[in-house]
C-alpha positions, 0 to 999 in steps of 0.5 A, spaced: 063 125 756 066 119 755 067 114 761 075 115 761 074 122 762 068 121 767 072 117 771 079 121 771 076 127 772 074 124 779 079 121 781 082 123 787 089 119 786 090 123 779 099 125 778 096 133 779 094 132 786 100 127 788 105 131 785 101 138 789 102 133 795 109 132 795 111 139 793 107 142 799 110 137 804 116 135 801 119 142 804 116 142 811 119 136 811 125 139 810 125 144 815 123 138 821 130 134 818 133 141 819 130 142 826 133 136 829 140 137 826 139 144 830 138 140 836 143 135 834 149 139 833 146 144 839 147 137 844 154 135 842 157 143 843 154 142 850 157 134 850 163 137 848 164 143 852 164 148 847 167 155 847 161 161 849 161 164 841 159 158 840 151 158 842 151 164 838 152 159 832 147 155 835 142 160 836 142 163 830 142 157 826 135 154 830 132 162 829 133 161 822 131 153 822 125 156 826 124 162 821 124 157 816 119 153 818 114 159 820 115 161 813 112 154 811 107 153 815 103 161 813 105 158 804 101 152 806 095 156 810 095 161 805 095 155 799 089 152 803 085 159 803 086 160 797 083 152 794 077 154 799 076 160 794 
């Protein structure tokens, strides 16, 4: 083997583990910037006094922001034991 290889090959920064890196966090970080609109758009409805039928919306779309990121969290958890063998 030579040096390059020795060296390439235990290198942690290689573009496969960085690019592994942003694919796994890069939904989840959308996710938690979909789950602070949710709380934004649920505080201004309360500001502004909106109407009964819209907290149905407001639930129903952080159910599913939530949903969403459980989701998530189970595909980094089933990544993660599947790396571990």
């Amino acid at each position: 083997m030579t040096s390059s290889g020795l060296i390439r090959s235990r290198c942690p920064w290689r573009i496969g583990h960085l690019q592994g890196f942003h694919e796994g966090t890069g939904p989840r970080r959308s996710v938690l910037v979909n789950l602070l609109l949710d709380f934004q758009v649920i505080e201004s409805g309360i500001r502004s006094g909106a109407p009964k039928a819209f907290s149905w919306f407001a639930a129903f779309g952080l159910m599913v922001t939530i949903v969403w990121l459980y989701i998530e969290m189970l595909r980094l958890l089933a990544i993660i034991a599947a790396r571990r063998g």
